[in-house]
RODO-2510 file (C-alpha; in nm, 4 decimals, decimal comma):
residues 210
     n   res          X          Y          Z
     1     x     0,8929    -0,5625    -0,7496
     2     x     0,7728    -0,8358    -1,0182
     3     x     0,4664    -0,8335    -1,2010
     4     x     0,3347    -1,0106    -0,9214
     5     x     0,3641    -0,7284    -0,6368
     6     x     0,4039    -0,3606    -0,5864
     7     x     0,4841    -0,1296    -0,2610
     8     x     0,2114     0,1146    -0,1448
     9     x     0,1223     0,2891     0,1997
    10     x    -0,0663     0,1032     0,4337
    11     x    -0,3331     0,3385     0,5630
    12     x    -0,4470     0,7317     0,5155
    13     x    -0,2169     0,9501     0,7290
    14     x    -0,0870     1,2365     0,8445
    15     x     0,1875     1,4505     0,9751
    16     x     0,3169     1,8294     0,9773
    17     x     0,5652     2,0209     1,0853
    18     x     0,7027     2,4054     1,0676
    19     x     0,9236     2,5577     0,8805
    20     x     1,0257     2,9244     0,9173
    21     x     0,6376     2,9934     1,0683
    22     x     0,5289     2,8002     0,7306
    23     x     0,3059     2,5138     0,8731
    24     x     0,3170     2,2426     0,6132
    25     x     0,0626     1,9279     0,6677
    26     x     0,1358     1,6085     0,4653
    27     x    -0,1492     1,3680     0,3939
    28     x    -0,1419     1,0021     0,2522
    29     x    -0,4024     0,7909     0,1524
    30     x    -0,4209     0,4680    -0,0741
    31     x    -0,5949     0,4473    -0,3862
    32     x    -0,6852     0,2410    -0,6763
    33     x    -0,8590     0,4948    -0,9284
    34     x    -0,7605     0,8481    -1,0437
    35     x    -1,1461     0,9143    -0,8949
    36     x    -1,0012     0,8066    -0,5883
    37     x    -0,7275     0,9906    -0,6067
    38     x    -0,8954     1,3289    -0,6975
    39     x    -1,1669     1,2419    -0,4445
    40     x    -0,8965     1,2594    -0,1705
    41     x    -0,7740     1,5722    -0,3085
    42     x    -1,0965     1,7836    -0,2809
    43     x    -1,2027     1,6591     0,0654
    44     x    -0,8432     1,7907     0,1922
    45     x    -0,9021     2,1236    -0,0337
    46     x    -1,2160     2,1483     0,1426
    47     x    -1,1015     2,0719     0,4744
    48     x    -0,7863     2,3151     0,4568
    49     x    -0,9568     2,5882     0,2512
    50     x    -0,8174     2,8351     0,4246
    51     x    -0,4772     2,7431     0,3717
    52     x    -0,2082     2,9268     0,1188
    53     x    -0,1468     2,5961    -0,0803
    54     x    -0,2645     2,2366    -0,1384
    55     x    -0,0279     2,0956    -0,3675
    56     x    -0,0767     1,7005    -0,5073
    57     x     0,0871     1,4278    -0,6810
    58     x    -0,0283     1,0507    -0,6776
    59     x     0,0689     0,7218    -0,8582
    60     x    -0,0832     0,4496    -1,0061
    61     x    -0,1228     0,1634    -1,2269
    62     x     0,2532     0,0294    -1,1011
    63     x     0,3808     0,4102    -1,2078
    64     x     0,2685     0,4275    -1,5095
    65     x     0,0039     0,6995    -1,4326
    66     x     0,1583     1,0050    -1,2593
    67     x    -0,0144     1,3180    -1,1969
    68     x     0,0958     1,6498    -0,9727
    69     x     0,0369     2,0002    -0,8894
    70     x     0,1751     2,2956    -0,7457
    71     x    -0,0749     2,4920    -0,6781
    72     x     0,0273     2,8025    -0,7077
    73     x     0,3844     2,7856    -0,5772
    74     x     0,6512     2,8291    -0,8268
    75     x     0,7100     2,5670    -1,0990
    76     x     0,9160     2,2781    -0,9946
    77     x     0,8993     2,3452    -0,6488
    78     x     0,5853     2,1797    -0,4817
    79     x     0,4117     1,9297    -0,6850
    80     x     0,7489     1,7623    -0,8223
    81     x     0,8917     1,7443    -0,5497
    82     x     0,6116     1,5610    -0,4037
    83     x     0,5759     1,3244    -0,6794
    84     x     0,9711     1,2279    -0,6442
    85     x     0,9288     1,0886    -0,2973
    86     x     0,6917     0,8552    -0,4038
    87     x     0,9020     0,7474    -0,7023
    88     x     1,1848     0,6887    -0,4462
    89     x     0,9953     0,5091    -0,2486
    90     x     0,8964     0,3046    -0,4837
    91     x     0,5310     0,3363    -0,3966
    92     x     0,2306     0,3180    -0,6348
    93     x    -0,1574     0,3265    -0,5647
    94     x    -0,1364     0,6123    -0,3243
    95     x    -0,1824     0,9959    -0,3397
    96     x    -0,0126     1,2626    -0,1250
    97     x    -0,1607     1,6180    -0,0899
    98     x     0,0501     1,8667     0,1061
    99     x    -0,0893     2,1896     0,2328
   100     x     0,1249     2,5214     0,3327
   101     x    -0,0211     2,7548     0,5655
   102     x     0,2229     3,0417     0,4644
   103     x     0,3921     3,1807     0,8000
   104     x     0,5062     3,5328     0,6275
   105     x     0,8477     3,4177     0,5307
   106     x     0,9733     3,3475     0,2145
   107     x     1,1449     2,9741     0,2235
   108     x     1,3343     3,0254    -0,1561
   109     x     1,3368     2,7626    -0,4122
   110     x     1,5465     2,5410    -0,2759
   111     x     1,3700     2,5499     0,1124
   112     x     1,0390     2,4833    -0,0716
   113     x     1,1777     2,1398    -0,1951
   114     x     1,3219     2,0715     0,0515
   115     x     0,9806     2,1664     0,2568
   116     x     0,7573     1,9730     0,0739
   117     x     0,9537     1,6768    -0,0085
   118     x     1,0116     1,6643     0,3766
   119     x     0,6366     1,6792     0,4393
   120     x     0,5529     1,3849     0,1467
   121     x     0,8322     1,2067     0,3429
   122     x     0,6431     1,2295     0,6743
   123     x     0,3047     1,1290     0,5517
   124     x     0,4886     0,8002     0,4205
   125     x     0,6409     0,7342     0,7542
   126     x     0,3200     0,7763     0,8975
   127     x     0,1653     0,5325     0,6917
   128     x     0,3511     0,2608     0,6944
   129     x     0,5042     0,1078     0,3641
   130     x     0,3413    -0,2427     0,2472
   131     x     0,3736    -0,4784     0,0016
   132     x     0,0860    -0,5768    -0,1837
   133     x     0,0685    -0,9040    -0,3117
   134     x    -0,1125    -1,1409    -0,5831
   135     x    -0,2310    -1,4145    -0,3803
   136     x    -0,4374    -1,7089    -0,4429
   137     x    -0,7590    -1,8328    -0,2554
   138     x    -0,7171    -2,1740    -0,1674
   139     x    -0,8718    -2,4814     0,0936
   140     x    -0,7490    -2,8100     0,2342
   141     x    -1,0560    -3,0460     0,3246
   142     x    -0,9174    -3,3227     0,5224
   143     x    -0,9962    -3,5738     0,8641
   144     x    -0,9190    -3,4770     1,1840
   145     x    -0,6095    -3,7067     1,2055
   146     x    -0,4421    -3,5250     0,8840
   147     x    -0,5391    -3,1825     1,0462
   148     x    -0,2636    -3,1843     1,2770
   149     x     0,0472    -3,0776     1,0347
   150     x    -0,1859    -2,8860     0,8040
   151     x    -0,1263    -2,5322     0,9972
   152     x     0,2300    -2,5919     1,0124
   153     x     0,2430    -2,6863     0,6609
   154     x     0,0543    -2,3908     0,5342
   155     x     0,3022    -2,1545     0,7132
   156     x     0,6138    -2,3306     0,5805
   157     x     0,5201    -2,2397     0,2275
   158     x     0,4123    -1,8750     0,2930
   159     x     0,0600    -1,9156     0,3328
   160     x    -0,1818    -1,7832     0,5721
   161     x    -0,4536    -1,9161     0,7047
   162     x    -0,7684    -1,7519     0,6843
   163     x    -1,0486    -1,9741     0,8409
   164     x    -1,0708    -2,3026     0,9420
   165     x    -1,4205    -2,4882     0,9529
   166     x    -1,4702    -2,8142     1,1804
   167     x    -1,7473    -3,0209     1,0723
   168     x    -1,7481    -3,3934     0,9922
   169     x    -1,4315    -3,3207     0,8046
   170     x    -1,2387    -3,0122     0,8529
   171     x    -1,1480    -2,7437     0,6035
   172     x    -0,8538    -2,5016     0,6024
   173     x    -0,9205    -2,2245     0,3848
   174     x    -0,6318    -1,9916     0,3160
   175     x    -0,4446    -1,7244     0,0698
   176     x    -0,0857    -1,8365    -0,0718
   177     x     0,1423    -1,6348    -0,3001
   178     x     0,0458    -1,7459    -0,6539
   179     x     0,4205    -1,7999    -0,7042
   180     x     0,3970    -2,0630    -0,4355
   181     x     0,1349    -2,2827    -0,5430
   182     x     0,3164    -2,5829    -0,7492
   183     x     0,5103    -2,6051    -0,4407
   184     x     0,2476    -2,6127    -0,2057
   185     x     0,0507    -2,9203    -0,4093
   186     x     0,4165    -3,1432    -0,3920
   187     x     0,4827    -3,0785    -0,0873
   188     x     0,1452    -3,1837     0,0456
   189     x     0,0834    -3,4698    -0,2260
   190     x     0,4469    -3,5925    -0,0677
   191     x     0,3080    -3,5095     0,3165
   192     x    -0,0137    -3,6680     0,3067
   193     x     0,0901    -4,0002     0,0646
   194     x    -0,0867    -3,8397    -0,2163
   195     x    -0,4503    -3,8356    -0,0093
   196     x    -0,5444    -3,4572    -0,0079
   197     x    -0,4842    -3,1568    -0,2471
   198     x    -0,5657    -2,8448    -0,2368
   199     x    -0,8797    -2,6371    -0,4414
   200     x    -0,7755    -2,2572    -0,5360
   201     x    -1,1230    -2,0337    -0,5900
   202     x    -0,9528    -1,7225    -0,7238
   203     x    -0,6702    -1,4435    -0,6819
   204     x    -0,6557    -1,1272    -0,5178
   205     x    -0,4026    -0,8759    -0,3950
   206     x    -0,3161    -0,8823    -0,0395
   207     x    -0,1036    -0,6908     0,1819
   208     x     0,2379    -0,7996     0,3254
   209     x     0,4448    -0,5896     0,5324
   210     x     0,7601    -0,4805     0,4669
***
């Protein structure tokens, strides 16, 4: 990923499975903020109180920050574990929280990583991986007779339309790649003989999936 974009999960989910009467339930949920992070953490602590083990990790700030936890099972077996499917991922912005009812058997060291990495792996799947993406904010005011290879335009450079208004004039408002804009302005200065550009407002980060 450049400097530009980064890979995180699409949406909060879930999945479980058993293992040797263990129940394990992986959880997923995007975040931006540690306070995020530990927010999602104590609602599934709260929810699952009952259980033997909620172990954590979560990433952010493009991997920089990394935090886990194995709460309570041996060292090395839980929270690391955890944390490494996200690294292999490649995922950032996104928290994982795992919890273990235990079923009465004892899994071993190596059946607990391979448990809970298993259950981090799930919740992934069952978000969905996207790419997030610096775009730009942009609009195309033009007539109605210019309007017509606008759309078409837009899409050939990677853009996306996000509104169009019809008024005396019409006005194409969309979000482009910020790695995509010098192209964007020749290409339409050479479309439209050098009679429309194109205003940009302001970035943000956008989803794209992968």
């Amino acid at each position: 990923m450049s400097a530009n974009s980064y890979l995180t999960v699409a949406v909060e989910a879930e999945d479980e499975f058993t293992e040797k009467r263990s129940r394990f339930i992986g959880a997923i949920r995007p975040v931006t903020t540690e306070e995020e992070a530990q927010t999602f953490i104590r609602e599934r602590c709260k929810t699952y109180w009952d259980a033997k083990h909620n172990v954590h990790a979560y990433v952010l700030d493009g991997g920089n920050l990394c935090r886990f936890s194995d709460d309570g099972e041996p060292q090395g077996t839980a929270g690391i574990p955890v944390l490494d499917v996200l690294r292999k991922e490649g995922l950032t912005d996104c928290v994982v929280v795992v919890t273990r009812y235990f079923g009465g058997i004892l899994l071993g060291g190596g059946g607990l990583v391979r448990a809970y990495s298993h259950a981090a792996k799930l919740a992934v799947d069952a978000a969905g991986v996207v790419e997030m993406r610096l775009c730009l904010t942009g609009a195309i005011t033009c007539d109605y007779a210019q309007y017509g290879f606008i759309p078409g335009l837009l899409a050939e450079e990677g853009a996306t339309v996000t509104d169009t208004e019809f008024g005396e004039e019409v006005t194409v408002n969309f979000s482009l790649p910020v790695e995509g804009r010098g192209h964007l302005e020749a290409v339409l200065t050479d479309r439209s003989a050098g009679r429309l550009t194109a205003t940009f407002a302001g970035e943000m980060w956008l989803p794209c999936k992968v």
